[in-house]
KOLRO-765518 format. One record per residue (C-alpha): residue in three letters; x, y, z. Coordinates in steps of 0.2 Angstrom, whole numbers, plus 5000, padded with zeros to 4 digits. Each point is the difference from the previous one (the first is absolute). Last residue first. Layout:
BEGIN
ALAXYZ...
END
This chain:
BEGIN
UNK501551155019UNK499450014981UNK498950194998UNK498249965003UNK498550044989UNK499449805000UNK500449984984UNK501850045001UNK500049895015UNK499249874994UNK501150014984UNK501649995011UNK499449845008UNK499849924983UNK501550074994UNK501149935014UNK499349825000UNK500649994980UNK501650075005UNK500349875013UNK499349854988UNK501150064990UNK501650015011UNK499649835009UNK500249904986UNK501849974998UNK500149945018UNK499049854995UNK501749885001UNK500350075016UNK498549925009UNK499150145009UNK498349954990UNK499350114988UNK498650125004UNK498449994989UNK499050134990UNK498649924994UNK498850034986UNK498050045005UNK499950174989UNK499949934983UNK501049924984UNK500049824997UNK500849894987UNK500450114985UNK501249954990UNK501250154994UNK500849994983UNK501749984996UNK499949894984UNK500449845008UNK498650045014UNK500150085018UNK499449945016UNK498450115010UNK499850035017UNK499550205004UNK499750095015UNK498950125007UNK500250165011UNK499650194995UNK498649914987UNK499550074984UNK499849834991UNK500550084980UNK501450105007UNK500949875009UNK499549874986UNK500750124987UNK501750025009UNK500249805001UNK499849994984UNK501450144994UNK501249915010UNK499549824994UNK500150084981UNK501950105005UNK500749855009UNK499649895014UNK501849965007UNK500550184993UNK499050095011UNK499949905015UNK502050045004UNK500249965018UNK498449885005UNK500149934983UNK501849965001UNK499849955018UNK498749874994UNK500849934987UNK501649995011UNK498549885013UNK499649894985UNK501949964998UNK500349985019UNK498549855000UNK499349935016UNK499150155006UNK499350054985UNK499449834996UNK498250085002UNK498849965014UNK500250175006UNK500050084983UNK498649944993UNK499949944984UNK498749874996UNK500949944984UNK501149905008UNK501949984996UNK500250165011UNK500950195000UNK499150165008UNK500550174998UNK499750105012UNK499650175007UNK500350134986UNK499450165002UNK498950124989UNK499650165003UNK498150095002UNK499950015019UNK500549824999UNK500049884988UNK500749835004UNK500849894987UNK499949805001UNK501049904989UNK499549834995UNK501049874991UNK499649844995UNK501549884998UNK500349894981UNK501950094998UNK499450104987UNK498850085011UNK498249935005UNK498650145002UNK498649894990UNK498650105000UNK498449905006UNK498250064996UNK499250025013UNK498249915008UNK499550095013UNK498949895012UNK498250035007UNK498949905013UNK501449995013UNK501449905004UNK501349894990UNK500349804999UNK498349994989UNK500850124988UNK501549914997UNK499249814999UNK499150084987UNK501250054990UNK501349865001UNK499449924984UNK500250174989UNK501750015003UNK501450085009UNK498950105014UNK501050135009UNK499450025019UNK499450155011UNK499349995017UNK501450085009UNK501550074990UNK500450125013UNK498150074996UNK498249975003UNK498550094994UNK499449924984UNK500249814999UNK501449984985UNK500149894985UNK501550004991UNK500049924982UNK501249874988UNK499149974990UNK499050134988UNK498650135005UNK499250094985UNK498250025009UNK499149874995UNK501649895002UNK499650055017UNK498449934998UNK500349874992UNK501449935014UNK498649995014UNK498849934990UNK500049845012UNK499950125017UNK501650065007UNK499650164991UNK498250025001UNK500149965019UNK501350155001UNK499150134992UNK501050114991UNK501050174999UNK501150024987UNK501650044997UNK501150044983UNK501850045007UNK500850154998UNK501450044989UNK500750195002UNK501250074988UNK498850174997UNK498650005012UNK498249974992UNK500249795009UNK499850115017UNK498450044998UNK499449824996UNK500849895011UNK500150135014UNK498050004998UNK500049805003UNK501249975014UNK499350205010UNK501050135001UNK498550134997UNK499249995015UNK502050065006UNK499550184993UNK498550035008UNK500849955017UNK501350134998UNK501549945005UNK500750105010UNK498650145006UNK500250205004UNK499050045014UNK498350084999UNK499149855006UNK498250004991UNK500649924984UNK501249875008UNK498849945011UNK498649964986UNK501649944988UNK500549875015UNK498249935001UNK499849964983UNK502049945001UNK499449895014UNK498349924991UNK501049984984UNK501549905010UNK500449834991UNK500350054980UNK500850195005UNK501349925014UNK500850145006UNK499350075017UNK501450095009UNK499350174995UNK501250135010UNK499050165004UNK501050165007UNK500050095015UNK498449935010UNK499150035014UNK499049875007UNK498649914994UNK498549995006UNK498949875001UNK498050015000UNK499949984980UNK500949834999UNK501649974994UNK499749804995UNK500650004983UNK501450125003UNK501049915013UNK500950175009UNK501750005005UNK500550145008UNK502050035001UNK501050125010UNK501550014989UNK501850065002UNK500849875015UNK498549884994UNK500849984982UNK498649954988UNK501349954988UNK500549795002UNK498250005007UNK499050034986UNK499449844991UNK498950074987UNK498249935005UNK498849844989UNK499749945014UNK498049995008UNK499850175010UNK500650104988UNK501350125005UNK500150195005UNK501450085007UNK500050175007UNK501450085003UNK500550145015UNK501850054996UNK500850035017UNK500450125013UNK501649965008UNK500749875009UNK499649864989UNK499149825008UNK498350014993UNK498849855002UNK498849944989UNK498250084999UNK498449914995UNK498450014992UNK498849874992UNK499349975018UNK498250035001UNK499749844991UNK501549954996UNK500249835007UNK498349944997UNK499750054981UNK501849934997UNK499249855006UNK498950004989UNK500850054987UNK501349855000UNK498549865001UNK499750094982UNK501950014996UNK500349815001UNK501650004990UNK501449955014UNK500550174999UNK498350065003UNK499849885015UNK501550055008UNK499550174998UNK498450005008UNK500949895014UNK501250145005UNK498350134998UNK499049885011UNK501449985013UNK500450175001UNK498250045002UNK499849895017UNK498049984999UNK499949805002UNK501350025014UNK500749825008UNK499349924983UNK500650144989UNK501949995007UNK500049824996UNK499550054982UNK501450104998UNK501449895008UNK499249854987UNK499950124986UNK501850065002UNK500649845000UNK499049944983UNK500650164993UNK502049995003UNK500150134987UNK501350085010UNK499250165005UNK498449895004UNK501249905012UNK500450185008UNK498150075001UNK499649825007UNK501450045015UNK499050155004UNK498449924998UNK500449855011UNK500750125013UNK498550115001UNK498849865002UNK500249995019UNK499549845008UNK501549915000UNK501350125007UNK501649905004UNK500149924984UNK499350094990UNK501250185008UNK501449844996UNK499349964984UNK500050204996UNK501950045004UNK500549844988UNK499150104988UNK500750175001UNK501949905001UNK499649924982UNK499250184996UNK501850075002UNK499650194992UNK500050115013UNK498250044999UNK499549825004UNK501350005013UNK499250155008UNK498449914999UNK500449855008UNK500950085013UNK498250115002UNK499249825002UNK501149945011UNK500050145012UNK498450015000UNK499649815004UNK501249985013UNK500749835003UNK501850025001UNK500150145012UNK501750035006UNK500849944987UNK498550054987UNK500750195005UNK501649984997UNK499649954983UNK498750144999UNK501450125005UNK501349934987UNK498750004987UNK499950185003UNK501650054999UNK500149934986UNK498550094993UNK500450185005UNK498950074988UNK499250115014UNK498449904997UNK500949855005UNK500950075013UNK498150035005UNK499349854999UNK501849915011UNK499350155013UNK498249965001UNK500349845002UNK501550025016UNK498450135007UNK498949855000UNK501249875007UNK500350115014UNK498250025005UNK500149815002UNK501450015011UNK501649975000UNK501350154993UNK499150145009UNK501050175004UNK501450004988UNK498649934987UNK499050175002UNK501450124999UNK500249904983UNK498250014995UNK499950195007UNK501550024984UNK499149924987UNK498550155005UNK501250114996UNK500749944984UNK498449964994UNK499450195001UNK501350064996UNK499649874981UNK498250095001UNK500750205001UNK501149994986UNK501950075007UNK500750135012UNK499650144990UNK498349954997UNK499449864984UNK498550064992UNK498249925002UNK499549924984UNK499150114988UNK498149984996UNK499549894988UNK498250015005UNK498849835004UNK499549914984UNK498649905008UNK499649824991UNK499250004982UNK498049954999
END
């Protein structure tokens, strides 16, 4: 059975002295500072000081904010709420190295409360620091056995970690009854009203670069545990963050039953992104003019890495050297080239899971012996570069790239970022248009190298690619115009989509 569609029905308009809700805040943030005049000591004080840093917060006023929780933790050093909402507006503000510091201390003072340990697991997971974030996790769960953060924070440990049975149970326990969830909204007018949906177990576009909280008011629903008994809220436009087609069945199931009774216009049609996955891409994408996929299979992993291993590849046209890849993970995670037929089944025993894609490799080297990989976003029907990424190793990725190191590799870059056209070439060009039409997704991405002839090479095409930020250094200040317009589209196609004209 689907969840409740509650009625779209139109947000409440904004009076003549401004939206209703955000007065509202304004007024009650100035009761907090008569309050504070009148009580800066006492218990009741520390309270209202609370409720004032949260609602700076909520005002997008985050500096100031920090500077009132700072103030407040001077007086106060041991409070458990006021660390814990520190913590949380750090988290938010980006510094997760202070958000984490902010936790041990609420740990350390506050022994007996799982919510520290979960909230500083959620920020270890964020950094792939898995063993950490299982330890926090699992504290948390034996001070509360029923704490749902905790179970769904461990669920996805375990998944990444590759035990996704152990995973769904405890996925089971943590959203049971609690699939849906609103983030704040700090505008000051009426905003966009999205609802997000992402599977439970990975596998979800990374969104927060775009889903701007000063514009949208953002639901996020997991959709393979939405149960019948909850409502969901009303909603503007539908943006489908589950991407991952070979990992998230049971969520894009789910996601086409919501989408279908919704009434909203969707992003990402969850039909559409079932269609993404390694092995169909392999094949469907093969038809489009100038494009070179890779052969890929899916196969059993104790068959490969045992001692007929190497046959039956061979069986099925595989030569040396090989990729073999776990389904489900990315960044390069769980994914390994295999020279020769001797180190096969040391390869497959080293990775996680019952199955493996076994691909074929396509040699993306240059003249110069270095692989290149470009990534191109499509948004909203258009294509934008994002990067180009540079390496001696054949597992390209751009953040463990030389591109940092290397001002040649990073001119490459800028070219393709400012002329992406003639970089690629009339075949590449033309590729990358047929794979846009042939996926039928308003967001995806492309990484794919190019051959001696000018064709594309096809590494991976689907929803799940990331847009990331370059760091402040001056050296990436080329960059940030891309990834800038890239950002604007996206949040200019939710609002199209969503009926709304762009604030």
């Amino acid at each position: 059975m689907d969840a409740k569609l509650s009625q779209s029905a139109s947000p409440e308009p904004a009076g003549q002295g401004g939206w209703a809700p955000r007065l509202a805040q304004l007024a009650r943030l100035e009761q907090l500072d008569a309050l504070l005049k009148q009580d800066t000591g006492s218990e009741a004080a520390l309270t209202t000081a609370v409720e004032r840093a949260v609602l700076l917060a909520a005002l997008d006023r985050r500096e100031d904010a920090k500077l009132a929780f700072i103030a407040i933790l001077q007086r106060w050093p041991t409070s458990f709420v006021a660390l814990n909402e520190f913590g949380n507006l750090l988290t938010g503000m980006g510094p997760i190295d202070a958000a984490c510091r902010v936790y041990a201390e609420a740990i350390l003072h506050h022994p007996q409360n799982p919510v520290p340990h979960v909230n500083l697991a959620n920020l270890l997971l964020r950094a792939s620091k898995y063993q950490e974030a299982r330890r926090h996790y699992e504290a948390a769960l034996a001070l509360d056995g029923d704490h749902a953060a905790a179970h769904q924070g461990l669920g996805a440990v375990l998944a990444d970690l590759g035990e996704r049975n152990a995973a769904r149970e405890h996925f089971r326990k943590g959203f049971r009854g609690r699939a849906i969830s609103t983030l704040p909204y700090r505008g000051n007018a009426a905003p966009v009203r999205l609802l997000q949906l992402v599977s439970s177990g990975g596998g979800n576009i990374p969104t927060a670069l775009f889903m701007d909280d000063t514009r949208f008011q953002t639901t996020v629903a997991v959709a393979d545990h939405l149960e019948a008994s909850e409502t969901l809220p009303p909603h503007d436009v539908i943006f489908n963050a589950i991407g991952d087609a070979d990992l998230c069945e049971e969520a894009l199931l789910a996601a086409c039953r919501i989408t279908a009774a919704a009434g909203v216009p969707v992003i990402n049609d969850p039909h559409a992104v079932m269609k993404t996955g390694r092995l169909a891409n392999s094949e469907q994408l093969r038809a489009v003019p100038n494009v070179r996929t890779a052969q890929t299979v899916l196969v059993e992993r104790n068959l490969v890495e045992g001692p007929g291993g190497a046959d039956l590849l061979a069986g099925y046209g595989f030569v040396f050297p090989l990729l073999l890849r776990a389904p489900g993970y990315h960044t390069g995670r769980n994914f390994v080239r295999v020279g020769q037929k001797e180190d096969l089944a040391a390869a497959a025993a080293g990775l996680p899971g019952e199955e493996l894609f076994a691909i074929e490799y396509l040699d993306a080297r240059g003249p110069d012996g270095k692989a290149r990989k470009y990534r191109v976003m499509m948004i909203d029907g258009q294509l934008f570069p994002l990067h180009l990424a540079i390496s001696e190793n054949w597992k390209v990725h751009y953040f463990t790239s030389d591109m940092a190191d290397k001002d040649t590799h990073r001119q490459e870059d800028a070219r393709f970022l400012e002329d992406m056209p003639s970089v690629l070439g009339e075949q590449a060009m033309r590729a990358l248009a047929g794979i846009r039409d042939a996926l039928g997704l308003d967001y995806a991405g492309v990484d794919f190298g190019l051959d001696g002839a000018g064709n594309l090479l096809l590494f991976e095409a689907n929803a799940t690619m990331v847009i990331a930020r370059p760091g402040p250094e001056q050296h990436w200040a080329y960059r940030h115009a891309a990834v800038d317009r890239i950002l604007a589209a996206v949040t200019e196609m939710i609002t199209r989509m969503a009926g709304t004209r762009p604030l």
